[in-house]
N, C-alpha and C positions, 0 to 999 in steps of 0.2 A: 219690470218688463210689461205688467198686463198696465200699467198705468198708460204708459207708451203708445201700447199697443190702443188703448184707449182714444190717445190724444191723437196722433195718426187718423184713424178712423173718421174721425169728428171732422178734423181738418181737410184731410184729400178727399173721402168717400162723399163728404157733406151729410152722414147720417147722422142729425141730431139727437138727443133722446132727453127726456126729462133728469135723468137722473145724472149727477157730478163728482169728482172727487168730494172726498171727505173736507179736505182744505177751503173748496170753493165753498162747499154748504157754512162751514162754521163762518166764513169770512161775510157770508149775508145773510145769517140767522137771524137778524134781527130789519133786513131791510123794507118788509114789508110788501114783496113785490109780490102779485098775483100771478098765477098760471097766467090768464085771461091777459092780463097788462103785460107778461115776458112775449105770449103771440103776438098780440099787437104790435111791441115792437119788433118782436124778428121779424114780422113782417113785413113794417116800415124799412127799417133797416137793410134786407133785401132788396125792394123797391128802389131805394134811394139808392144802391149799388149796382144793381144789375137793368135794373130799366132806364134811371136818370143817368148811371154813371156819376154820380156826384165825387167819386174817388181824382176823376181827372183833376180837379179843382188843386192847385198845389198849394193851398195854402188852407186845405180841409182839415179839422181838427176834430175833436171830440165835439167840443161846444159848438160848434160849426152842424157837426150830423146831428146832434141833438136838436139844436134851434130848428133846424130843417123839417127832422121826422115831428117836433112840437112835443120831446119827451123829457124829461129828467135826466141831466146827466149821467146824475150816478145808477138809473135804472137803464139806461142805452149802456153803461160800459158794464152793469152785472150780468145785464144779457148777454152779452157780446163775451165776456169770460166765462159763464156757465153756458153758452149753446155752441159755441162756435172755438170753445176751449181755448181763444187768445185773447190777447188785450187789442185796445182799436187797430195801433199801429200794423200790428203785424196780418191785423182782418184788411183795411188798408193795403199794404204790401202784395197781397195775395190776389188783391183783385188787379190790382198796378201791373205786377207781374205777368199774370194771365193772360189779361188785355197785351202788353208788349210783346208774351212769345206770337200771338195770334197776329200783328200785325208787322212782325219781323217776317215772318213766314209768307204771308201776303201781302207788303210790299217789299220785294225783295230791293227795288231802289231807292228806298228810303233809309235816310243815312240811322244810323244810333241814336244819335242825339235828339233826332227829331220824333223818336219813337218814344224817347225818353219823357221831353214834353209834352206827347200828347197824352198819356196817361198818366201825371201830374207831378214826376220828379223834377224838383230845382236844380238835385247837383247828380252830378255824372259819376261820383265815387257811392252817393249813397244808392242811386240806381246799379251799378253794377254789384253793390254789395249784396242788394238783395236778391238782384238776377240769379247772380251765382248764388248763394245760399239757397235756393228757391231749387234750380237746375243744376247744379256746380259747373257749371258751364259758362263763359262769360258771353253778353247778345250776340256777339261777330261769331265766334265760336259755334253759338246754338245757330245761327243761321247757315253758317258753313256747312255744319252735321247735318242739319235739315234738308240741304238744298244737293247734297252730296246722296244722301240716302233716299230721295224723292227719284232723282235721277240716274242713280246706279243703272247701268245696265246688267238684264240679266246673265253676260255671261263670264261674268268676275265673281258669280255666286258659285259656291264649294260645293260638291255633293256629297 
């Protein structure tokens, strides 16, 4: 449970912290990576996600962000496992996902699909997969609750 509560934390809060499971540490005991060189790239790594958006790219891969940010694969994916507690794909997904509830919500006339390619899904089963796993909600669904509970009137509220 505190593991969880751990991984959670990391994930939604985005509090990172230097210190990792036990698993993580042994699994890069010997990688040689520096404090110094992990900021660097969460840095970069950041940047490249949140200001370039490079996540849209749908055919964006490890080797892809790495060549990008100019780092070592396997030190862009030990980062990305010890600070951000997942592997690319699912750091990926999360930004994909974010980006689509935000512009589900703000254009309420844009169809699914087109929400779907613009924040870098290819296919329509693996975008709803991760919607729903993300929200358990599928996009039409999360828009419908949105657009429902934005505009409820107050006098259907219970006292």
């Amino acid at each position: 449970m505190k593991k969880f509560l751990k991984v959670w934390a990391k994930r939604y809060l985005m509090e990172y912290d230097v210190e990792t499971s036990a698993y993580t540490q042994e699994k890069y005991k010997k990688s040689g990576l520096t404090l110094e060189q992990a900021v660097a790239i969460k840095n970069s790594i950041e940047s490249a996600f949140e200001e370039e958006k490079i996540y849209r790219q749908n055919d964006i891969g490890l080797v892809e962000l790495s060549n990008h940010i100019g780092y070592d694969r396997y030190k862009v994916s030990e980062v990305i496992n010890k600070y951000y507690a997942m592997n690319f794909y699912a750091l990926l997904n999360f930004y994909r996902i974010n980006e689509a509830k935000e512009l589900l919500v703000s254009k309420p006339f844009s169809s699914v699909k087109s929400v779907m390619y613009e924040v870098g899904f290819n296919s329509k089963n693996s975008f709803y997969n991760a919607f729903k796993k993300d929200t358990g909600l599928s996009p039409n669904d999360f828009r419908n609750l949105w657009a429902y509970t934005e505009n409820s009137p107050q006098q259907f509220q219970f006292h």
